[in-house]
PDB file as gemmi writes it, atoms N, CA and C in Angstrom:
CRYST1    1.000    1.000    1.000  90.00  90.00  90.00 P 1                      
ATOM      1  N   UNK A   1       0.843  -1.174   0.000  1.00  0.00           N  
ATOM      2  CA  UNK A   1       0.000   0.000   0.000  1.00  0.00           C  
ATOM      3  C   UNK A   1       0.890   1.240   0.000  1.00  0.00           C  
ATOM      4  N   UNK A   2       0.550   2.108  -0.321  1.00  0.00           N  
ATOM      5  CA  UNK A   2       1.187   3.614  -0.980  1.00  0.00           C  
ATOM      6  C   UNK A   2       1.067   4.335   0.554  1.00  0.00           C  
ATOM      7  N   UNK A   3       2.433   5.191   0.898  1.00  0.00           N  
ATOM      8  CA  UNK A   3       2.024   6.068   1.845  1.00  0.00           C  
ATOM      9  C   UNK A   3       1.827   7.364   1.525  1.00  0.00           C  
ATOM     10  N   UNK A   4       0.986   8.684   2.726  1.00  0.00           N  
ATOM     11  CA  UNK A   4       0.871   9.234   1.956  1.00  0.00           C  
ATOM     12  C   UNK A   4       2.374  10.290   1.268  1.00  0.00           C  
ATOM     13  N   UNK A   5       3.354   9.976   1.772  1.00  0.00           N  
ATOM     14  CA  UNK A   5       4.606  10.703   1.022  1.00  0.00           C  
ATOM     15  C   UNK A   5       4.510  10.510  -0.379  1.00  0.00           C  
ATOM     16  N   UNK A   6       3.874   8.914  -1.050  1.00  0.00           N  
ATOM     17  CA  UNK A   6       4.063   8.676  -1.987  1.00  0.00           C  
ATOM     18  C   UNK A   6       3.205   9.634  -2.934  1.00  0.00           C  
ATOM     19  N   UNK A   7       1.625   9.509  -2.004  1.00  0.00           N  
ATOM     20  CA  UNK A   7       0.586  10.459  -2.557  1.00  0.00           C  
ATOM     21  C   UNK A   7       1.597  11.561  -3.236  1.00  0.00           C  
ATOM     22  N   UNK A   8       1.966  12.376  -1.938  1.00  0.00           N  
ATOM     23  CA  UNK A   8       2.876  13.935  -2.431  1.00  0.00           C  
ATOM     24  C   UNK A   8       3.875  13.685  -3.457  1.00  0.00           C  
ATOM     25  N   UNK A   9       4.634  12.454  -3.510  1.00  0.00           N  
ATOM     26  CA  UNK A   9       5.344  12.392  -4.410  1.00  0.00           C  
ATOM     27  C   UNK A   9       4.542  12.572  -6.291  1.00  0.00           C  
ATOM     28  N   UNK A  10       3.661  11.824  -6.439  1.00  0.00           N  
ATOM     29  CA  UNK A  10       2.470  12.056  -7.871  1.00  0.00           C  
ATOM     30  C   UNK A  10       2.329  13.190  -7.657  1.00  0.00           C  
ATOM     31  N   UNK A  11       1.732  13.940  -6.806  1.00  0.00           N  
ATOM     32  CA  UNK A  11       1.691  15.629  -7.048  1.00  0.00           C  
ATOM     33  C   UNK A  11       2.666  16.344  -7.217  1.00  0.00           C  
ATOM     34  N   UNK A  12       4.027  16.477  -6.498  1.00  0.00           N  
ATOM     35  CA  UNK A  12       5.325  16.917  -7.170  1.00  0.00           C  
ATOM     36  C   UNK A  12       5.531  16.665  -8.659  1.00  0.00           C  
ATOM     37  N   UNK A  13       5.518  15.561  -8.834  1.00  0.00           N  
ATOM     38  CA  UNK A  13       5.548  15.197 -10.679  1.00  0.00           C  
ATOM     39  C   UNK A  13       4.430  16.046 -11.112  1.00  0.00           C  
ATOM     40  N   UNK A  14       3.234  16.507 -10.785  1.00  0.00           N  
ATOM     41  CA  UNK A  14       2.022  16.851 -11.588  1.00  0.00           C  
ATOM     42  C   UNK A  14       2.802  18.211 -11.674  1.00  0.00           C  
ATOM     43  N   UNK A  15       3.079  19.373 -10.646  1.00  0.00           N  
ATOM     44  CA  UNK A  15       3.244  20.338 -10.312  1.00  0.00           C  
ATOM     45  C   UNK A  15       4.835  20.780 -10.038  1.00  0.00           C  
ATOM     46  N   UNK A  16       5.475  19.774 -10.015  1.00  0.00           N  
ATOM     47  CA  UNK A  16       6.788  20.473 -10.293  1.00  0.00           C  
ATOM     48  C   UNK A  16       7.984  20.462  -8.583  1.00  0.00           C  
ATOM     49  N   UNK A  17       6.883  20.723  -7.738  1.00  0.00           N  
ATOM     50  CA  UNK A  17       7.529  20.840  -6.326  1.00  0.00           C  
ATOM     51  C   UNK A  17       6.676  20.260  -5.229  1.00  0.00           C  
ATOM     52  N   UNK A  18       7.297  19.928  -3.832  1.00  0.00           N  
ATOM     53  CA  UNK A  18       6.555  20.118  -2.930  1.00  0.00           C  
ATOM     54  C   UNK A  18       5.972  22.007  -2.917  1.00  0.00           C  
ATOM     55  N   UNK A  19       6.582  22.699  -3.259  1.00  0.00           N  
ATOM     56  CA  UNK A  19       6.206  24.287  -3.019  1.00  0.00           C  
ATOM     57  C   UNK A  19       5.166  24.555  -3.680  1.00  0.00           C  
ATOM     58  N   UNK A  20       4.838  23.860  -4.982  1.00  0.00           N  
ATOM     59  CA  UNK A  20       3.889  24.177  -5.423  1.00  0.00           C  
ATOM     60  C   UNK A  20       2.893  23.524  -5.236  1.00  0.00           C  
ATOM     61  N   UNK A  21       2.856  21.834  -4.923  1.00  0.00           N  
ATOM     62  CA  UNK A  21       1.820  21.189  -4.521  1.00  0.00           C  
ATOM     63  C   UNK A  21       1.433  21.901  -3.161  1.00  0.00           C  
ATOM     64  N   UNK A  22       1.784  22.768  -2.453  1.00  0.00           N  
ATOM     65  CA  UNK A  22       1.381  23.148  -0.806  1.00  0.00           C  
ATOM     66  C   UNK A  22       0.574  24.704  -1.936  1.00  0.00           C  
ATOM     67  N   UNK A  23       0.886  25.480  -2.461  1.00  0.00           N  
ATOM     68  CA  UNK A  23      -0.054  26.631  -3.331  1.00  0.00           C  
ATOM     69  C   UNK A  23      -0.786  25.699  -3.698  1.00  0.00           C  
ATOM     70  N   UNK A  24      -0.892  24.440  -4.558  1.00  0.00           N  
ATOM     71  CA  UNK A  24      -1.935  24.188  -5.362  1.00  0.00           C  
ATOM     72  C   UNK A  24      -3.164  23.628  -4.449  1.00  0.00           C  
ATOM     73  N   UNK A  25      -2.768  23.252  -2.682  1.00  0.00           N  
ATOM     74  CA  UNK A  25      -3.593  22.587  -1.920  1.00  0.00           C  
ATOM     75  C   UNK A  25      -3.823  23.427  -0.441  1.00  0.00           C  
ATOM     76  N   UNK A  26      -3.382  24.660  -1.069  1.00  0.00           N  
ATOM     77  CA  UNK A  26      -3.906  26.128   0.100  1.00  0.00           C  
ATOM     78  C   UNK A  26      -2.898  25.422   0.777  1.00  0.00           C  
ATOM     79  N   UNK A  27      -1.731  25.022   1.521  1.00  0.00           N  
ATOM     80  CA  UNK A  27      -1.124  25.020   2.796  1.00  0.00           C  
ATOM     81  C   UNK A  27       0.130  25.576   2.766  1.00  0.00           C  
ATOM     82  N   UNK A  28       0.722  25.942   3.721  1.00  0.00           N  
ATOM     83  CA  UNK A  28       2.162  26.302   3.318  1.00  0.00           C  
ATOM     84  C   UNK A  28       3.435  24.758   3.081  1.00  0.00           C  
ATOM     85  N   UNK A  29       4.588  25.358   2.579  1.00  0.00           N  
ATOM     86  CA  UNK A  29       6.061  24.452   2.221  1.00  0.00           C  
ATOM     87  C   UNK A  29       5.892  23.021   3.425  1.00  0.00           C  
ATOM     88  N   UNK A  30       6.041  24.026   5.030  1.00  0.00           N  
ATOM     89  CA  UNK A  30       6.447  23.724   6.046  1.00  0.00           C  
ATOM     90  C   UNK A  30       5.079  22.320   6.186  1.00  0.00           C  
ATOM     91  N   UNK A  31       4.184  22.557   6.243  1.00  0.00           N  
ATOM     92  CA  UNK A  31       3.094  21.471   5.965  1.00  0.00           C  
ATOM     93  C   UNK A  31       3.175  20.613   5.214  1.00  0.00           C  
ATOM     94  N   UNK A  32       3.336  20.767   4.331  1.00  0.00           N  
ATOM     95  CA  UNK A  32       3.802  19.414   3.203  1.00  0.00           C  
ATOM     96  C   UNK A  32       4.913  18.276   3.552  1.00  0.00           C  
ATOM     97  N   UNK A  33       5.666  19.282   4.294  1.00  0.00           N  
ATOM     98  CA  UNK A  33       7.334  18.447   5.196  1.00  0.00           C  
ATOM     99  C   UNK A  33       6.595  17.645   6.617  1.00  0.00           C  
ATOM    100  N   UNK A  34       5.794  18.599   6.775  1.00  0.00           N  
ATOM    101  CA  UNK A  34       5.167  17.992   8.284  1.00  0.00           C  
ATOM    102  C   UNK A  34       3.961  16.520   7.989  1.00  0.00           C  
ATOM    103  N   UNK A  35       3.389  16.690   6.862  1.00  0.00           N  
ATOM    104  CA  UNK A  35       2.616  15.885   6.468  1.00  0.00           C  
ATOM    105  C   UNK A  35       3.019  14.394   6.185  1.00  0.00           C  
ATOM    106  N   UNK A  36       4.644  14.867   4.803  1.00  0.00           N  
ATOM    107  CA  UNK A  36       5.769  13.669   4.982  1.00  0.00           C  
ATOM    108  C   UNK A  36       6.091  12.925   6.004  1.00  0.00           C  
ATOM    109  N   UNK A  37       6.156  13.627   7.506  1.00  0.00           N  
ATOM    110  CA  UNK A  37       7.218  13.113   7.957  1.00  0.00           C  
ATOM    111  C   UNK A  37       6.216  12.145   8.824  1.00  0.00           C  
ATOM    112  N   UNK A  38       4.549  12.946   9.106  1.00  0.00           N  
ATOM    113  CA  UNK A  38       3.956  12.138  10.212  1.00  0.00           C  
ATOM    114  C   UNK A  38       3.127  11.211   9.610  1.00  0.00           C  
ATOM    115  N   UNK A  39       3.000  11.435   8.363  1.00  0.00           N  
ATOM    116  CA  UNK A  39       1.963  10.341   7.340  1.00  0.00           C  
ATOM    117  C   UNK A  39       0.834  10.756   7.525  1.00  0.00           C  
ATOM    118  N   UNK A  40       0.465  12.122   8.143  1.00  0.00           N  
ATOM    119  CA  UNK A  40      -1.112  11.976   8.373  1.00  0.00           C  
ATOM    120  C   UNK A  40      -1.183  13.640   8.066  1.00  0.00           C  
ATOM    121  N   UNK A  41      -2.769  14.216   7.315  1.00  0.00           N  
ATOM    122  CA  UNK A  41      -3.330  14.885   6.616  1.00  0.00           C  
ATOM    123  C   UNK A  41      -4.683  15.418   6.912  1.00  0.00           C  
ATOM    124  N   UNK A  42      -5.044  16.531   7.179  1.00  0.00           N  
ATOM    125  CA  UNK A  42      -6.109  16.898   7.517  1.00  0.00           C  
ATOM    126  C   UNK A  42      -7.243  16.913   6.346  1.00  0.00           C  
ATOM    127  N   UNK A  43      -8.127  16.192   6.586  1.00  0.00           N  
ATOM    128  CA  UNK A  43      -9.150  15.488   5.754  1.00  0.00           C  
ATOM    129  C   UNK A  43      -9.835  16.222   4.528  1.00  0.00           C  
ATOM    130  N   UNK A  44     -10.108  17.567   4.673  1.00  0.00           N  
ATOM    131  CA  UNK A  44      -9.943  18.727   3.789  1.00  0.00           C  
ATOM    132  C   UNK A  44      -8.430  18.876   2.887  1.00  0.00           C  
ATOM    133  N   UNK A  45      -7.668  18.593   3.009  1.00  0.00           N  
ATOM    134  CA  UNK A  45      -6.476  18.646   2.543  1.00  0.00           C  
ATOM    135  C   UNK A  45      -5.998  17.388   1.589  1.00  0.00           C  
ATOM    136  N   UNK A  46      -6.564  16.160   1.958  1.00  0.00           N  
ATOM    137  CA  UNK A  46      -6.829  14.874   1.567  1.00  0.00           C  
ATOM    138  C   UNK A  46      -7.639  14.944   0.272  1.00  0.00           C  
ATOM    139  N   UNK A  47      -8.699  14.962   0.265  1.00  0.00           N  
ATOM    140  CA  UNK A  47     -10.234  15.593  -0.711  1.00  0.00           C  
ATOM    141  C   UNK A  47      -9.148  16.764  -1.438  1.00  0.00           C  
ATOM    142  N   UNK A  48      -8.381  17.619  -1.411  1.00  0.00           N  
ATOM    143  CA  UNK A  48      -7.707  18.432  -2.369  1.00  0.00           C  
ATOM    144  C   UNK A  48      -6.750  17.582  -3.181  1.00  0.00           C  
ATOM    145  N   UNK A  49      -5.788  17.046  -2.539  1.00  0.00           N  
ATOM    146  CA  UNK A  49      -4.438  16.271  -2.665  1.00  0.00           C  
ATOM    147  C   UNK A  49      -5.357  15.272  -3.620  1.00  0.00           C  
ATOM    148  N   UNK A  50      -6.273  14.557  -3.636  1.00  0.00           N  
ATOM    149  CA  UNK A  50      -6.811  13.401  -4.150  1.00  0.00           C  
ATOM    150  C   UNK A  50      -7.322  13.900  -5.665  1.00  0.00           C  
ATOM    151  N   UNK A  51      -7.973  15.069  -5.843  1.00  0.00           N  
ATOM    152  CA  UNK A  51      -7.990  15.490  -6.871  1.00  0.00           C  
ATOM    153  C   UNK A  51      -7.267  16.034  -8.010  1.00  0.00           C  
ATOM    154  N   UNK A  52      -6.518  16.059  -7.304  1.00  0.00           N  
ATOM    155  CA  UNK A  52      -5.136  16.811  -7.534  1.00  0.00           C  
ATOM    156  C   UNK A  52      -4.551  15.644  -8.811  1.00  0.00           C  
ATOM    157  N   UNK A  53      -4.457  14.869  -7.623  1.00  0.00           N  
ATOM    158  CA  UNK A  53      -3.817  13.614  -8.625  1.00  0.00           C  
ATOM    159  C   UNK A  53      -4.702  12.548  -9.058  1.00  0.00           C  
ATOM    160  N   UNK A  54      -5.514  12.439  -8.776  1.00  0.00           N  
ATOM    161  CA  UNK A  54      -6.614  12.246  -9.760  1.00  0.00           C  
ATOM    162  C   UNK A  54      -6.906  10.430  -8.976  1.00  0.00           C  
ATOM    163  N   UNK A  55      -6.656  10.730  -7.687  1.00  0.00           N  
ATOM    164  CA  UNK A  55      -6.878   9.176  -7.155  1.00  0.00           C  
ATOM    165  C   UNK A  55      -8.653   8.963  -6.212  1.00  0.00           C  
ATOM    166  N   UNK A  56      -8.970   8.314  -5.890  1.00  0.00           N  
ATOM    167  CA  UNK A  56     -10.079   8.237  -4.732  1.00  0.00           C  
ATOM    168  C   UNK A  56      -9.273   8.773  -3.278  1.00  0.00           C  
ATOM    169  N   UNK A  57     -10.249   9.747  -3.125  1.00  0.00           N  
ATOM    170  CA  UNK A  57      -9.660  10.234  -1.644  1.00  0.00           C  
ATOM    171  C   UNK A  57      -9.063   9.014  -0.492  1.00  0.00           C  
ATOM    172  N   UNK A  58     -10.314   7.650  -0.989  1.00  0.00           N  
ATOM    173  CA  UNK A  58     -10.392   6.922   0.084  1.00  0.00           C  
ATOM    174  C   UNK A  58      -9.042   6.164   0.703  1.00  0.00           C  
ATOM    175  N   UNK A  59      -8.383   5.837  -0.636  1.00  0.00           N  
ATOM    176  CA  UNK A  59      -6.322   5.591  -0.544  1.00  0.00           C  
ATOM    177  C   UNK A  59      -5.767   6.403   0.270  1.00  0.00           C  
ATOM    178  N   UNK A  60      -6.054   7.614   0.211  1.00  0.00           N  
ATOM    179  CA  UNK A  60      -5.333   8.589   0.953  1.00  0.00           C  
ATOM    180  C   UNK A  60      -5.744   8.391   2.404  1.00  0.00           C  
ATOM    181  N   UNK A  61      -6.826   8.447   2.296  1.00  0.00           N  
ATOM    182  CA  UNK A  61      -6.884   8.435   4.122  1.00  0.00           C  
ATOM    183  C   UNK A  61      -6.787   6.743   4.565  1.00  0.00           C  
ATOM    184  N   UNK A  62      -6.835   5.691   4.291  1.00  0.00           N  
ATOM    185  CA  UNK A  62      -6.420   4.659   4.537  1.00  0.00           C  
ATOM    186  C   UNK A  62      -4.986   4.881   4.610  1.00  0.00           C  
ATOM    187  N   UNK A  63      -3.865   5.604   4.039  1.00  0.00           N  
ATOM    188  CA  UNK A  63      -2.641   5.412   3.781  1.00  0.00           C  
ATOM    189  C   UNK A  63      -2.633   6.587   5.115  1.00  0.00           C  
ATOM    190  N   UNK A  64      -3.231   7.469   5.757  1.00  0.00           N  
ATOM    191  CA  UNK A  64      -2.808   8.025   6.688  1.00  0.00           C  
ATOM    192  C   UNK A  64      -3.564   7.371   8.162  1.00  0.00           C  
ATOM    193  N   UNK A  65      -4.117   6.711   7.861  1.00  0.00           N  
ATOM    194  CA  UNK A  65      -4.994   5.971   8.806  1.00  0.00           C  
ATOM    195  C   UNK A  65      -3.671   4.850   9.132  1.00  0.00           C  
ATOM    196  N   UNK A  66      -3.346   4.049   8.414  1.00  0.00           N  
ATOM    197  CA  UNK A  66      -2.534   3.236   8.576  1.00  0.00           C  
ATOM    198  C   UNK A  66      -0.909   3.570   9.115  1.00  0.00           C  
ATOM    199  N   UNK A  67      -1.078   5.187   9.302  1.00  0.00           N  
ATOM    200  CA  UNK A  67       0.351   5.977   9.328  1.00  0.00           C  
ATOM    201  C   UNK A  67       0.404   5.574  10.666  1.00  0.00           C  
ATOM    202  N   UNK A  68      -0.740   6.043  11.047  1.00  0.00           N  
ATOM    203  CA  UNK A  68      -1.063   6.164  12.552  1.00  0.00           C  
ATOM    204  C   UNK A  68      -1.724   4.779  13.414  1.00  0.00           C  
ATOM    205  N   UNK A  69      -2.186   4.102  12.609  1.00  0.00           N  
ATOM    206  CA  UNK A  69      -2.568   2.752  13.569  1.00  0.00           C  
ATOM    207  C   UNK A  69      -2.161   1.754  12.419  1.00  0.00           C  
ATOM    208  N   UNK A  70      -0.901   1.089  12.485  1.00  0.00           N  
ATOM    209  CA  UNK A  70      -0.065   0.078  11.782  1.00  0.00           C  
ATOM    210  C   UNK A  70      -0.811  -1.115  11.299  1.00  0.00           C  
ATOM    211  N   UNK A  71      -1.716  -1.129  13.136  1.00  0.00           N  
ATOM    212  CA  UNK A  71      -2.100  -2.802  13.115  1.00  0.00           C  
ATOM    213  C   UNK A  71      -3.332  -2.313  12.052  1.00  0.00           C  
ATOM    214  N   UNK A  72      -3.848  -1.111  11.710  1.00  0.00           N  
ATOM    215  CA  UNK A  72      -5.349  -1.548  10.514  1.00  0.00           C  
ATOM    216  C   UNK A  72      -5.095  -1.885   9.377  1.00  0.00           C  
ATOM    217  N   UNK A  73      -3.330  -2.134   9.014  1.00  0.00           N  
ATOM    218  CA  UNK A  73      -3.165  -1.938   7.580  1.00  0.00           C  
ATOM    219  C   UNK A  73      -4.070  -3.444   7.050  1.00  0.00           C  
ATOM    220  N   UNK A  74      -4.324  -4.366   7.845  1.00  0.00           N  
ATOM    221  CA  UNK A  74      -5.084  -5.958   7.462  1.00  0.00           C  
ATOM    222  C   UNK A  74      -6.412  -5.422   6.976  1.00  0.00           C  
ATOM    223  N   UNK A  75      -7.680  -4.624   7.859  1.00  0.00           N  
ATOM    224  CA  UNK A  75      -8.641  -4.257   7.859  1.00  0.00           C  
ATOM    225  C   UNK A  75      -8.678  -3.604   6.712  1.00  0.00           C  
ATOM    226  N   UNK A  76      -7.510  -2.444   6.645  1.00  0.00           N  
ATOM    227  CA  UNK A  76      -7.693  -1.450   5.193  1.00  0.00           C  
ATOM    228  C   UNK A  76      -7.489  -2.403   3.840  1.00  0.00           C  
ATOM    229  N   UNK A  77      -6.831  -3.563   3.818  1.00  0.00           N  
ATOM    230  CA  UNK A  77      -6.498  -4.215   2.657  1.00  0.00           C  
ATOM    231  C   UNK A  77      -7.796  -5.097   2.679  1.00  0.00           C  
ATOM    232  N   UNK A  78      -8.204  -5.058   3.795  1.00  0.00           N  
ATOM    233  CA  UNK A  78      -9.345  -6.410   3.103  1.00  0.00           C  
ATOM    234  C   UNK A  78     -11.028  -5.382   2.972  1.00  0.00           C  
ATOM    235  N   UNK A  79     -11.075  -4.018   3.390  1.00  0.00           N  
ATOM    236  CA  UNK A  79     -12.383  -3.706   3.576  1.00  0.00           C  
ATOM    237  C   UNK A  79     -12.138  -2.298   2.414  1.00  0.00           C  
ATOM    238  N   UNK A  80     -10.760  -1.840   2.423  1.00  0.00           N  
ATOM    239  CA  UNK A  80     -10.552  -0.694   1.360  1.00  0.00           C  
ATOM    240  C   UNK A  80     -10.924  -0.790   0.293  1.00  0.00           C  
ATOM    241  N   UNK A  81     -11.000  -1.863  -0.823  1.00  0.00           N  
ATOM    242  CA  UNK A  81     -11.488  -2.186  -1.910  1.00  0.00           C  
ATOM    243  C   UNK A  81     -13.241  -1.962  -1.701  1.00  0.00           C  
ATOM    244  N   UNK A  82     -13.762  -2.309  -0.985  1.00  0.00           N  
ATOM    245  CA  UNK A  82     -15.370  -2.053  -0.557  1.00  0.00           C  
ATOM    246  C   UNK A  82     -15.422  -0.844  -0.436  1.00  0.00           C  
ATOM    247  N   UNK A  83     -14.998  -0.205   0.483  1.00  0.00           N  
ATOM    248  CA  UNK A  83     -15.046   1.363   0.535  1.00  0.00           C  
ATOM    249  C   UNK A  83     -14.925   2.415  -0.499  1.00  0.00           C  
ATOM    250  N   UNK A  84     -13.463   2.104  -1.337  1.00  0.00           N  
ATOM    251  CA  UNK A  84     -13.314   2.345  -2.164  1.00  0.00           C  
ATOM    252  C   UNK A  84     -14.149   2.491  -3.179  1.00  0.00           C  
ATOM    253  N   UNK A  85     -15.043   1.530  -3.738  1.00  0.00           N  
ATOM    254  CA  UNK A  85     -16.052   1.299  -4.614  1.00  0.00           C  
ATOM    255  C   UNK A  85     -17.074   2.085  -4.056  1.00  0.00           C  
ATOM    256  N   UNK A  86     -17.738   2.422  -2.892  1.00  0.00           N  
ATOM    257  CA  UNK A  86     -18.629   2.395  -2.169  1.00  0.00           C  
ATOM    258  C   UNK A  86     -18.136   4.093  -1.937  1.00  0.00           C  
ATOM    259  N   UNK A  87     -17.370   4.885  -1.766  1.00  0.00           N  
ATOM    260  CA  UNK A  87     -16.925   6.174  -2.139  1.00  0.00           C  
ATOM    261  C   UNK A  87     -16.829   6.866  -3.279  1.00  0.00           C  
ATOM    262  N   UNK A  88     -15.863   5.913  -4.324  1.00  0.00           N  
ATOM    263  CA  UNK A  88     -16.516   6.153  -6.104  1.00  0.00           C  
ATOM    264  C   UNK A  88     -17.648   6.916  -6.032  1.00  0.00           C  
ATOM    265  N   UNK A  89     -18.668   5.775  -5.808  1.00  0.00           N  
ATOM    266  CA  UNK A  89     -19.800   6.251  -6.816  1.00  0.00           C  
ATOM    267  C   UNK A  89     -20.591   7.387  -6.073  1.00  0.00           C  
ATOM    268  N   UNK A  90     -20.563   7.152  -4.398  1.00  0.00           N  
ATOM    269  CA  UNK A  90     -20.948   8.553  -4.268  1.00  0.00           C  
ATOM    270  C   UNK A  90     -20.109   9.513  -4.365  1.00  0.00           C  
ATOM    271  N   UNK A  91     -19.171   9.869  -5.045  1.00  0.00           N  
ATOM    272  CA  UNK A  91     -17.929  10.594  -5.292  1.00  0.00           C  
ATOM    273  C   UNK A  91     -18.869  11.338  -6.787  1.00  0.00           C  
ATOM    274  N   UNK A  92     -18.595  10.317  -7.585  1.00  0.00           N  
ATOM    275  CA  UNK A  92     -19.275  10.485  -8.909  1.00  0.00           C  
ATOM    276  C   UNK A  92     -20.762  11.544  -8.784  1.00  0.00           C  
ATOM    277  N   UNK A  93     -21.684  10.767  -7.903  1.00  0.00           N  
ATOM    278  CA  UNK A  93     -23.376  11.120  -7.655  1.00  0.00           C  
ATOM    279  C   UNK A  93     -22.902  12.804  -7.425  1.00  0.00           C  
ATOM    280  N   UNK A  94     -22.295  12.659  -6.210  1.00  0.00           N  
ATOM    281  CA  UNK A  94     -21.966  14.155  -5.730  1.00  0.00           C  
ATOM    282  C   UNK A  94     -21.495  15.423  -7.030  1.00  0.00           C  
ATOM    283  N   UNK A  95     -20.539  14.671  -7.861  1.00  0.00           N  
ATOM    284  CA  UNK A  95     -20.102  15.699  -8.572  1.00  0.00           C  
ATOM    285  C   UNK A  95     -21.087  15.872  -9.820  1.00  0.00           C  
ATOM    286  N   UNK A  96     -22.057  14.844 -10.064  1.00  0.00           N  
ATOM    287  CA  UNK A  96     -22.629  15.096 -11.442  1.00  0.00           C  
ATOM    288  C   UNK A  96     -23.521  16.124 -10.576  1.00  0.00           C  
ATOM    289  N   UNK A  97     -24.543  15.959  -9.384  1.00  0.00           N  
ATOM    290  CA  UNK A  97     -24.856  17.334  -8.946  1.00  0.00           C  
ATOM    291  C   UNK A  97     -24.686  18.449  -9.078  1.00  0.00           C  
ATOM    292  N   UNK A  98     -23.359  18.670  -8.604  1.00  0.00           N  
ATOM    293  CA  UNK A  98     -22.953  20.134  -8.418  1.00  0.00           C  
ATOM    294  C   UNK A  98     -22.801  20.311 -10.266  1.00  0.00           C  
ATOM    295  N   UNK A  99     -22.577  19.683 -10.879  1.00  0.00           N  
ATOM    296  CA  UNK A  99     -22.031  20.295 -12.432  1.00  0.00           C  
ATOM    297  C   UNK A  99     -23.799  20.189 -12.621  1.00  0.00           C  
ATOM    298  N   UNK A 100     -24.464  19.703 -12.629  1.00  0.00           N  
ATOM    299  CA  UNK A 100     -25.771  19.775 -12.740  1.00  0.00           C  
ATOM    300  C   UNK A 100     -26.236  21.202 -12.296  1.00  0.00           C  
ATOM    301  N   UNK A 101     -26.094  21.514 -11.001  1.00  0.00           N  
ATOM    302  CA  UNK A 101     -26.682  22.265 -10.217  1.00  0.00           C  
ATOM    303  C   UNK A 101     -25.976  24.178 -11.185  1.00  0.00           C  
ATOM    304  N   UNK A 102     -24.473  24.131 -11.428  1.00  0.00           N  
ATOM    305  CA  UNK A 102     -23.986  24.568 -11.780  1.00  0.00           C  
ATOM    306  C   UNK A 102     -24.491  25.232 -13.456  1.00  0.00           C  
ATOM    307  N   UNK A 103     -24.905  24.448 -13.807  1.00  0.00           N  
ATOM    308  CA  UNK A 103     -25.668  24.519 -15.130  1.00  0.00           C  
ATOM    309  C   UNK A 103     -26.779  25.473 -15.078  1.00  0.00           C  
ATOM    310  N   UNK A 104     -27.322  25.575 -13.896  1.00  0.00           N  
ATOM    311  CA  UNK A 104     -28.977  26.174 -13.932  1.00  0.00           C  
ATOM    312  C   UNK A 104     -29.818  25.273 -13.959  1.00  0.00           C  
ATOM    313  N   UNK A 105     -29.504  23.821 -13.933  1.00  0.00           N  
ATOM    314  CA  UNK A 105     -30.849  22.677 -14.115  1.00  0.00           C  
ATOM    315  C   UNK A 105     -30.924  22.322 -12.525  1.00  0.00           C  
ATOM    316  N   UNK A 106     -32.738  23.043 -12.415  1.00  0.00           N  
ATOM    317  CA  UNK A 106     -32.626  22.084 -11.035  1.00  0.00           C  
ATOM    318  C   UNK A 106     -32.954  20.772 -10.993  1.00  0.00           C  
ATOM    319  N   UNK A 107     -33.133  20.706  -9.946  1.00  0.00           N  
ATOM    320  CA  UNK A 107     -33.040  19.007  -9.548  1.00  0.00           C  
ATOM    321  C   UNK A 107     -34.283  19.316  -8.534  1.00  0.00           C  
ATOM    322  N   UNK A 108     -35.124  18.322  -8.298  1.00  0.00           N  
ATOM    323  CA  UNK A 108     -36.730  18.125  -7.917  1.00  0.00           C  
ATOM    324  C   UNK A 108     -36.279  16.589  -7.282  1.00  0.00           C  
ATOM    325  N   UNK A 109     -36.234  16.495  -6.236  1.00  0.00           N  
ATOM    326  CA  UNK A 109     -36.549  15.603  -5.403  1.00  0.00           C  
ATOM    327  C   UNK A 109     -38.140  14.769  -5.026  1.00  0.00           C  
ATOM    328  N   UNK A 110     -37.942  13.940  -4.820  1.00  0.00           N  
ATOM    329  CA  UNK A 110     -39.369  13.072  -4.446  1.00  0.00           C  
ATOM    330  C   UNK A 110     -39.204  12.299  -3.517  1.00  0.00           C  
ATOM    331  N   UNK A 111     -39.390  12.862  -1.890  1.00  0.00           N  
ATOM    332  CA  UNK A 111     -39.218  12.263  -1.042  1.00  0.00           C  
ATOM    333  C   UNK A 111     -41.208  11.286  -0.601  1.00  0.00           C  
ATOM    334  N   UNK A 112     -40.468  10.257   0.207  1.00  0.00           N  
ATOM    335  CA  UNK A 112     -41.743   9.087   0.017  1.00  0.00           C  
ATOM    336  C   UNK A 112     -41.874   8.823   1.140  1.00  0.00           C  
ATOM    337  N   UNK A 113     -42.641   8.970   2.257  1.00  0.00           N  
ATOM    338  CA  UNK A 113     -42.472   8.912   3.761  1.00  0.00           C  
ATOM    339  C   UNK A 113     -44.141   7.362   4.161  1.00  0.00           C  
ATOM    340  N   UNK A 114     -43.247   6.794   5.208  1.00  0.00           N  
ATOM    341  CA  UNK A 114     -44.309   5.686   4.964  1.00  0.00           C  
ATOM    342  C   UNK A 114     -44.605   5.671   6.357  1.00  0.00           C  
ATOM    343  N   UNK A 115     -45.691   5.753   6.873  1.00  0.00           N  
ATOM    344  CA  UNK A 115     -45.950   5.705   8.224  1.00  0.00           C  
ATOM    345  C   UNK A 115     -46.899   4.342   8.933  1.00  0.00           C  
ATOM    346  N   UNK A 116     -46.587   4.077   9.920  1.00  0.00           N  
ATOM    347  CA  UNK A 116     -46.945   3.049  10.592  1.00  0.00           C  
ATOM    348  C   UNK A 116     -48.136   2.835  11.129  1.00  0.00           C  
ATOM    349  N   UNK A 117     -49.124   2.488  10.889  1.00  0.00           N  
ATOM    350  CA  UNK A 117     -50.822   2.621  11.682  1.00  0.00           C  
ATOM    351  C   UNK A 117     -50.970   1.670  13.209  1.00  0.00           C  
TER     352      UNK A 117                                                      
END                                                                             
């Protein structure tokens, strides 16, 4: 499994530096070094970094999850692939929204409420 240094490492290649991956993900230099060194990422920062490089957020925080508690790396390898899939697509749902929403087309909901006698 990828840590997240490696993450930062694909964004350096995208962008050229750690200096610029920390501009391209709002944080400063010194954060990016601090992020390296402890494996772990503030979850807003994760959701940037992930787009960035074009992965599922959900790697990323498994790879900082695992920074910090060693023994889940079993759990993350056997339940991450589920999650993973299971983040996708509401990943996907979420963004065709907003580009939806973005458009001027609304969206009309039909909520269905069932009550008990």
């Amino acid at each position: 499994m990828k840590t997240l240094s490696d993450y930062l490492d694909m964004a350096a290649t995208i962008t050229g530096s750690d200096y610029q991956t920390a501009k391209r993900l709002n944080i400063t230099r010194s954060s990016v070094s601090k992020c390296r060194s402890e494996g772990t990422m503030k979850t807003g920062n994760v959701v940037a970094l992930a787009e960035l490089i074009g992965v599922n957020p959900a790697e990323i925080v498994a790879a900082c999850d695992i920074a910090k508690n060693p023994e889940n790396a079993r759990i993350w390898a056997k339940w991450g692939a589920v999650a993973g899939v299971i983040m996708a697509v509401i990943t996907d749902q979420l963004f065709l929204i907003i580009n939806l929403l973005r458009q001027g087309i609304q969206l009309h909901c039909l909520y269905i409420m069932r009550t008990t006698a």
